[in-house]
C-alpha positions, 0 to 999 in steps of 0.5 A: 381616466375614462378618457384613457380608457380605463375603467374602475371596477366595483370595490364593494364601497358603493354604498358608500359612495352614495352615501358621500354624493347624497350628503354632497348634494344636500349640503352643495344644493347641486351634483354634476357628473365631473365629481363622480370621478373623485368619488369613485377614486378616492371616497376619503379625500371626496369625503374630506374636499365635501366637507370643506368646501360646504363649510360656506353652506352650512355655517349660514354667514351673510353672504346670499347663495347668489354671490357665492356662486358669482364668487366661484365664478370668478375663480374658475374664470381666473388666470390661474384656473380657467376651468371652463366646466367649474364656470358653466356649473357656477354660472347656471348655478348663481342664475338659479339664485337669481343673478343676472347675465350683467352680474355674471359678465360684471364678475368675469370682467373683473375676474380677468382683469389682470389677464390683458396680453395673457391667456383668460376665459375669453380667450379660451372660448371658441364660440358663444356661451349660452345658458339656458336657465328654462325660462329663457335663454340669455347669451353673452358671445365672448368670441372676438373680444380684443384686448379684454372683456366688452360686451354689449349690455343689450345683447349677451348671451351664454350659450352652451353653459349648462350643455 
């Protein structure tokens, strides 16, 4: 919408919606800007898609928070998805618990296996990634990668993830 040009006005459900980010936050561990949007938009259905997808956190299971991040990754990696700020997000987010930069290039190579001749992450990405994880800077360039995946264990790098 702000892409458009077009601007929601004040509705008195601010409280509200603060109310509904608050609790997303707790509940998520993170908040990021692209769901402000859905928010403003639809309190109802943020309310309903928050509680859903917490439903991983809270119920506690056997999985650490590290590989349900590395899961999300994978998703947004996907064919099917390629939704290049879900993965930054889901990327800074599973280095925070703790992945690695092999973890996370493991799960991309596996994530767009099926995507050889078809359209993938890689070949969505134009330049390097780069995540700054404020300890240090790690980086995998995907730009180049023929036919798939490849990387040089030695010397990845995600640039611009988190910019």
């Amino acid at each position: 919408m702000k892409e458009e040009g077009i601007e929601r006005k004040e509705d008195g459900r601010e409280a509200e919606r603060e109310v509904l980010k608050e609790r997303f936050t707790r509940k998520r561990g993170y908040w990021h800007a692209f769901w402000e949007e859905f928010l403003l938009l639809d309190p109802e259905f943020f309310e309903a898609y928050s509680d859903f997808s917490s439903v991983p956190w809270e119920v506690g299971g056997v999985l650490e928070p590290k590989v349900k991040e590395l899961i999300y990754c994978a998703f947004d990696a996907a064919a099917t998805h390629l939704y290049q700020p879900g993965l930054k997000l889901h990327m800074k987010n599973a280095i925070k618990y703790g992945a690695t930069p092999e973890e996370i290039m493991e799960v991309l190579e596996i994530a767009t296996h099926d995507t050889y001749g078809k359209q993938s992450i890689f070949g969505t990405l134009q330049r390097p990634l780069v995540i700054d994880d404020q300890q240090e800077e790690v980086v995998i360039d995907m730009t180049g990668m023929a036919g798939g995946p490849r990387c040089d264990a030695e010397n990845l790098n995600f640039s611009e993830l988190v910019a």
